[in-house]
C-alpha positions in Angstrom: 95.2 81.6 85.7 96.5 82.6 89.3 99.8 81.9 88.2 99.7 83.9 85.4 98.2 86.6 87.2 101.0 86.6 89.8 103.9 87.0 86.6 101.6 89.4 84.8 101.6 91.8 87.6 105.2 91.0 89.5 106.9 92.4 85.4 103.9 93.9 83.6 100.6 95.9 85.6 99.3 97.2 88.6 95.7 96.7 89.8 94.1 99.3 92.0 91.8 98.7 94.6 91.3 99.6 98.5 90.9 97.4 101.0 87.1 98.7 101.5 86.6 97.9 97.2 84.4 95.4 96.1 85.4 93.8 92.3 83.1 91.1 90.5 85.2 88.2 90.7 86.5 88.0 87.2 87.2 92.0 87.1 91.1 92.0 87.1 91.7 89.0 84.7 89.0 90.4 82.1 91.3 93.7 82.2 94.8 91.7 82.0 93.4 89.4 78.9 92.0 93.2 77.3 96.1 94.8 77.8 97.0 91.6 76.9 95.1 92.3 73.2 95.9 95.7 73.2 99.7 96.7 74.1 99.2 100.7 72.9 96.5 101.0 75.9 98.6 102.2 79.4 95.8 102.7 81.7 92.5 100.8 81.3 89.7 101.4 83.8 85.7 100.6 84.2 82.3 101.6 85.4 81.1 100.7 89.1 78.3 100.3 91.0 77.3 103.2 94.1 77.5 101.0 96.9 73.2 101.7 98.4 72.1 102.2 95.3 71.3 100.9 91.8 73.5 104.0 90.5 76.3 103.5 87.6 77.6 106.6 87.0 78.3 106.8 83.1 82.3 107.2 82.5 83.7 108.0 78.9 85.6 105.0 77.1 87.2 106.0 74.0 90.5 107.6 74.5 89.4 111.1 72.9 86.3 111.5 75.0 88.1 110.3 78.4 90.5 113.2 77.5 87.5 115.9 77.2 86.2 114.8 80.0 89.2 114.8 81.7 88.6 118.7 81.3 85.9 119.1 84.3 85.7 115.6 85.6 87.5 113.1 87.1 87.4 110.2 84.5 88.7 107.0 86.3 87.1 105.8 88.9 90.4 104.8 91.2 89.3 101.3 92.1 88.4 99.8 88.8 91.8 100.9 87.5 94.7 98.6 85.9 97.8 100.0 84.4 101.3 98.7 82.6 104.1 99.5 85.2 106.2 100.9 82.5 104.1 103.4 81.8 103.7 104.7 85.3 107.2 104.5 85.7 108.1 106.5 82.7 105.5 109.2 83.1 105.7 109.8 87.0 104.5 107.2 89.1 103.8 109.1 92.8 100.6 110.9 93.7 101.7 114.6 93.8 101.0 115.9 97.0 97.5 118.0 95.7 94.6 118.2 98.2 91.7 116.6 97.3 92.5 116.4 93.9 95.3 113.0 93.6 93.6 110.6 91.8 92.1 113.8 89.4 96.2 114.9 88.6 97.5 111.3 88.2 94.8 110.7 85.7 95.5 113.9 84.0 99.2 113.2 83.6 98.6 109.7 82.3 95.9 111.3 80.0 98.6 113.4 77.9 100.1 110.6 76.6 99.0 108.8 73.3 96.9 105.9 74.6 
């Protein structure tokens, strides 16, 4: 599968994750098999763990409720996070330069579009 993983992501996707992140082990190819399935999805995300506590915030996962969310919360969490390349690269694919609020602007640009 490491092969695969390395095409997948050199012509299709982007993974997001910090050098601080922690990812169960099978987190990114789980995500590439699911936009493998389902080409109409762009950005495809996931729940996390609080690191210190037994905490998993709840996130929204159909494409309607992420968008009403998207209203008054942040939606993605940043390092759980895969997208197709194309569609970042169509639809803007720099952080605009908002304080505080990248990852919440990114997400709502992304968030217009059909899935």
């Amino acid at each position: 599968m490491l092969l695969s993983n390395k095409i997948w992501f050199k012509t299709s996707g982007i993974a997001r994750m910090d050098g601080d992140d922690i990812s169960l082990p099978h987190r990114i190819e789980q995500q590439m098999v699911y936009m493998d399935a389902n080409q109409h999805i762009g950005v495809c995300g996931g729940q996390a763990k609080i690191l210190g506590s037994d905490m998993i915030p709840k996130k929204p996962t159909s494409h309607e409720e992420i968008k009403c969310w998207q209203l008054f919360h942040c939606t993605f969490i940043h390092h759980t996070v895969i997208f197709r390349r194309s569609v970042v690269d169509a639809h803007g694919n720099r952080y605009n330069p908002y304080a505080h609020a990248e990852d919440y602007e990114i997400w709502n640009r992304l968030g217009r579009l059909p899935n």
